[in-house]
C-alpha positions as CSV (number, residue, x, y, z in Angstrom):
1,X,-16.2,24.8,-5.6
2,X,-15.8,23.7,-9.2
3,X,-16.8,19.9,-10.0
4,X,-14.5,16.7,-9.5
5,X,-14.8,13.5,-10.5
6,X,-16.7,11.7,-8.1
7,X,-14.1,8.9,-7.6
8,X,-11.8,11.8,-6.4
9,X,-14.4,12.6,-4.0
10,X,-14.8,9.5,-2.8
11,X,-11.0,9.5,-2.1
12,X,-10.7,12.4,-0.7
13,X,-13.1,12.0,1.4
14,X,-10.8,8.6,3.0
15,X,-13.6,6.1,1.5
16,X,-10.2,4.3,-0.1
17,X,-8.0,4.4,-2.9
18,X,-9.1,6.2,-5.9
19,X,-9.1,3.3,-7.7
20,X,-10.5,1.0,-5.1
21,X,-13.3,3.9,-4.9
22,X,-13.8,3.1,-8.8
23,X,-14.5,-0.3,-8.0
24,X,-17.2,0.9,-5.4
25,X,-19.2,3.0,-8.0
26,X,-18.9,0.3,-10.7
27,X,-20.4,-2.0,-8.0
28,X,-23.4,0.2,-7.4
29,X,-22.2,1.1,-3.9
30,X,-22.7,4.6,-4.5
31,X,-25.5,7.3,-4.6
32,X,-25.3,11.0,-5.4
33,X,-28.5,12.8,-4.8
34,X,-29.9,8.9,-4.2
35,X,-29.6,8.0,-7.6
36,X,-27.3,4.9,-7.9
37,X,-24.1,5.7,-9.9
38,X,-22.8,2.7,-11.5
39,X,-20.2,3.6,-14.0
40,X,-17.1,6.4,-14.0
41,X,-16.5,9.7,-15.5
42,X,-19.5,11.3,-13.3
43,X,-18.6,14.5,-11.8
44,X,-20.1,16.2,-9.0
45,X,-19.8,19.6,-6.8
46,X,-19.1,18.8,-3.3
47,X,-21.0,21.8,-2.2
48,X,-24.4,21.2,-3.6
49,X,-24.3,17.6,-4.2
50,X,-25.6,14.6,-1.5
51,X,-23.2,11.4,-2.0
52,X,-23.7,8.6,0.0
53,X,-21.4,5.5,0.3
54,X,-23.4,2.2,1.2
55,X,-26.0,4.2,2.4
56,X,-24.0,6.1,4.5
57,X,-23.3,10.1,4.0
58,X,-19.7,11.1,2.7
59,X,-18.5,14.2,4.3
60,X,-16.0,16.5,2.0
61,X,-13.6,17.9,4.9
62,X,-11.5,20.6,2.4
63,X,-9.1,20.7,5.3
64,X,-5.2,20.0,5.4
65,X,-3.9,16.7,4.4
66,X,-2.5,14.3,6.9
67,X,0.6,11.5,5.9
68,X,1.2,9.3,8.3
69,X,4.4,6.5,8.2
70,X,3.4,3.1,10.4
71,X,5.9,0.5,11.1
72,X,3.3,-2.4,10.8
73,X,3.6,-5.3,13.0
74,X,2.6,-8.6,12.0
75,X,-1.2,-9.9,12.6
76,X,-2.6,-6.7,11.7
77,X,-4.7,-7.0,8.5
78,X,-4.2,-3.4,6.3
79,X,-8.0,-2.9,5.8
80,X,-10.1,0.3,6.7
81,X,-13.3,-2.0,7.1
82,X,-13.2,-5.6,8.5
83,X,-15.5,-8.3,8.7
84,X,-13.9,-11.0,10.4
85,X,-13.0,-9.0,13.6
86,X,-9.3,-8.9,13.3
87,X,-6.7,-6.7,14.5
88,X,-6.4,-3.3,11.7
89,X,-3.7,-1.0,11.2
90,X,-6.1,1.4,12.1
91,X,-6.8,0.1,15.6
92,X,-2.7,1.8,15.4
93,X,-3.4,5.1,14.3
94,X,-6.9,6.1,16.3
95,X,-6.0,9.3,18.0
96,X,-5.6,10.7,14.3
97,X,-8.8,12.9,14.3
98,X,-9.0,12.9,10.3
99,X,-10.2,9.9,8.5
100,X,-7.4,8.1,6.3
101,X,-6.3,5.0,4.5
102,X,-4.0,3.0,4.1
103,X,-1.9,3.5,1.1
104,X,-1.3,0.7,-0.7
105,X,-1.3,-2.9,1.4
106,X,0.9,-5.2,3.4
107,X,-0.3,-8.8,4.2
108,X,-1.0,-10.0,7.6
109,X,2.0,-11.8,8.4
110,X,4.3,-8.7,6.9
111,X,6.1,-6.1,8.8
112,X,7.2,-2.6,7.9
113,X,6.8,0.6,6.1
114,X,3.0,1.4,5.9
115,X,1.8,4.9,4.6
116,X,-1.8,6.5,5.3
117,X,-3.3,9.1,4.4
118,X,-6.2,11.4,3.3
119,X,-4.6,12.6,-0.1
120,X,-6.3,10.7,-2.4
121,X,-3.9,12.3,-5.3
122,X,-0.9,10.8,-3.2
123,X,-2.1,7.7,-3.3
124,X,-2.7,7.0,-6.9
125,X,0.8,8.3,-7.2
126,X,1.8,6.0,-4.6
127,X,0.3,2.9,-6.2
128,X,0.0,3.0,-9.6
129,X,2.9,1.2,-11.6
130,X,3.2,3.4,-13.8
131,X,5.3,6.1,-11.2
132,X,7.4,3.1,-10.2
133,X,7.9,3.8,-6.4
134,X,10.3,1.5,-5.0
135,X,9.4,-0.7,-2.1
136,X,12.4,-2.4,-0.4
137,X,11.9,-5.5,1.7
138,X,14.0,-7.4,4.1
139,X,13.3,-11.4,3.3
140,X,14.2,-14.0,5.8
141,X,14.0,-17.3,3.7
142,X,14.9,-20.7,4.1
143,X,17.7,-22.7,2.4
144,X,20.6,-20.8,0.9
145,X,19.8,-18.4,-1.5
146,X,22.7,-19.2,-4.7
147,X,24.1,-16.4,-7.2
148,X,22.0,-17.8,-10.0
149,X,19.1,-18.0,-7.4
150,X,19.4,-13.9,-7.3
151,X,20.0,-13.2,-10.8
152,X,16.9,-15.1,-11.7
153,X,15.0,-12.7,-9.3
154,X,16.9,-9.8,-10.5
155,X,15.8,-10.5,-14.3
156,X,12.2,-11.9,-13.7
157,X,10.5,-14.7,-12.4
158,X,7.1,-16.3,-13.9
159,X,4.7,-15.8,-11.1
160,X,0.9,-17.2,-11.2
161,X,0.6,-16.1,-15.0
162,X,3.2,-13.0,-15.3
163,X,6.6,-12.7,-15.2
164,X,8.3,-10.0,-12.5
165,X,10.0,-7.1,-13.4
166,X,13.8,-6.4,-12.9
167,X,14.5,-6.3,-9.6
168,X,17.7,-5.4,-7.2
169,X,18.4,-7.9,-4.9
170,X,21.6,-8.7,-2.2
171,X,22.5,-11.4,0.1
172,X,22.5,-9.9,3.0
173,X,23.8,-13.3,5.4
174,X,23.6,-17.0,5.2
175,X,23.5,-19.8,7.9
176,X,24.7,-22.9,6.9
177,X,24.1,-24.5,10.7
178,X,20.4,-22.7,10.7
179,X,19.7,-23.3,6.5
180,X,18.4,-19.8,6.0
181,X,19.4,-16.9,3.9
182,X,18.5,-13.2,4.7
183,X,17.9,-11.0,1.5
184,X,17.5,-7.8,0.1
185,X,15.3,-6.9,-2.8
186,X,13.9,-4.0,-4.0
187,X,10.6,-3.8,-6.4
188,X,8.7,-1.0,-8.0
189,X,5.9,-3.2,-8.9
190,X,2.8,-4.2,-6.1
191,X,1.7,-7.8,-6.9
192,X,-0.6,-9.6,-4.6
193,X,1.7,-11.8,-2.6
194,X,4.3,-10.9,-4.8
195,X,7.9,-11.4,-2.7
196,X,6.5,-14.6,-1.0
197,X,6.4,-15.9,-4.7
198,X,9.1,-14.3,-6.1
199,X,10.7,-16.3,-3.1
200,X,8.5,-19.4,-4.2
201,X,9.6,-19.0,-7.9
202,X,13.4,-20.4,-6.7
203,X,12.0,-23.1,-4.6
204,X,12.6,-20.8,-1.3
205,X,10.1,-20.5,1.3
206,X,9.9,-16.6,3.1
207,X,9.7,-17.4,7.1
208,X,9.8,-13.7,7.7
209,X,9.3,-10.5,5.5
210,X,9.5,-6.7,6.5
211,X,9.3,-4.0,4.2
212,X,11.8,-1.3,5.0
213,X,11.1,1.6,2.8
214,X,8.7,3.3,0.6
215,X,11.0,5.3,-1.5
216,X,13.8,6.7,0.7
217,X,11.4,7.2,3.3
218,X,12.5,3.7,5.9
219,X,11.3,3.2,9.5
220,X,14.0,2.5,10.9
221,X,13.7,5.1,13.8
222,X,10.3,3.6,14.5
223,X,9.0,0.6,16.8
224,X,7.1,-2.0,15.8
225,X,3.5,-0.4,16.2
226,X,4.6,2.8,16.1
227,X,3.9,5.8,13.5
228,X,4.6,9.4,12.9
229,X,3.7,12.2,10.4
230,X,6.0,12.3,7.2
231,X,7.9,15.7,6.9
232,X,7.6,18.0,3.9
233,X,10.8,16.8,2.3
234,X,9.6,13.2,2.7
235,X,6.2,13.7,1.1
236,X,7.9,15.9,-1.8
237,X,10.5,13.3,-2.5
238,X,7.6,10.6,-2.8
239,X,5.7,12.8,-5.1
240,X,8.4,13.5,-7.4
241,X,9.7,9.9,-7.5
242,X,10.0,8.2,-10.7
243,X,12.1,5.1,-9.5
């Protein structure tokens, strides 16, 4: 087998996100042939070469990849490895017999569309900002949400120190009697946090959020807690996304 970067490796392997994985190896988290590797651009052959994560070997499975769609339910952290004992999304998906991650993240107290997989490729796609994949979320808020309120989402709002990028965004009902709004809004970008403060930005508080798609790929077939395997047109329409 010809050499690969070792971050690929890692990802491939289901460690995490290529990325994430290049935080590991910049932390000193990884060996190959028990030499610590602390900085990128090393390559290794998967065939000769003995990698260990934290100490642990990293099996290279060459097999088939796996892409799994999860309609997340609330008070499931999106983690492969936690310390604080909570419910995972992978406590979901354990009869998968191939280890995968999640792609990308949803917080605790969000709902929805959830990809994982072993493809570490797929994921970079998936997450960098750069391929603009849409996410489209469903945003329960409260007060009434104003046409000035959405065209300020629409064309950007300052959050923490950045301001967002356009944005498409629809009233989907208000509730004069309850005070809340229901919204719409669809984002390419993948700020921590980021729809809650989008929300925050126009003085609107999110009391429930639930991402709907990842692309054109939507759960609305699936149950809360539920997953299934994306087809062939699913994964090739994701890959070749550029909005």
């Amino acid at each position: 087998m010809e050499e690969i970067r070792l971050q690929k490796f890692l990802a491939d392997a289901g460690i995490a996100s290529r990325r994430k994985c290049e935080e590991y190896i910049l932390q000193g988290k990884v060996k190959v042939n028990d030499k610590i590797i602390n900085e990128l651009g090393v390559k290794i052959n998967p065939n000769i070469d003995k990698v260990k994560f934290e100490n642990k070997d990293v099996k290279y499975e060459n097999n088939e990849y796996i892409y799994i769609l999860l309609n997340k339910p609330i008070d499931y952290v999106t983690t492969v490895h936690e310390q604080f004992n909570r419910k995972t999304v992978m406590d979901l998906v354990k009869d998968v017999d191939k280890r995968i991650v999640p792609v990308g993240r949803l917080d605790m107290y969000t709902s929805g569309a959830l990809i994982l997989t072993n493809d570490g490729d797929f994921i970079y796609k998936i997450t960098h900002p750069k391929h603009e994949i849409t996410k489209t979320y469903t945003v329960t808020v409260r007060g009434i949400v104003s046409k000035e309120d959405v065209e300020k989402l629409e064309n950007g709002v300052k959050i923490d120190d950045y301001i967002t990028k356009k944005a498409k965004v629809k009233i989907l009902k208000t509730d004069l009697q309850k005070n809340i709004s229901r919204l719409e809004i669809v984002i390419h970008e993948g700020k921590n946090r980021q729809i809650r403060k989008m929300c925050e930005a126009i003085n609107k508080k999110v009391i429930a959020l639930h991402r709907s798609k990842i692309g054109k790929v939507d759960v609305k077939d699936l149950k809360i807690g539920q997953w299934r395997y994306l087809t062939k047109k699913e994964i090739d329409d994701l890959k070749l996304d550029k909005k």
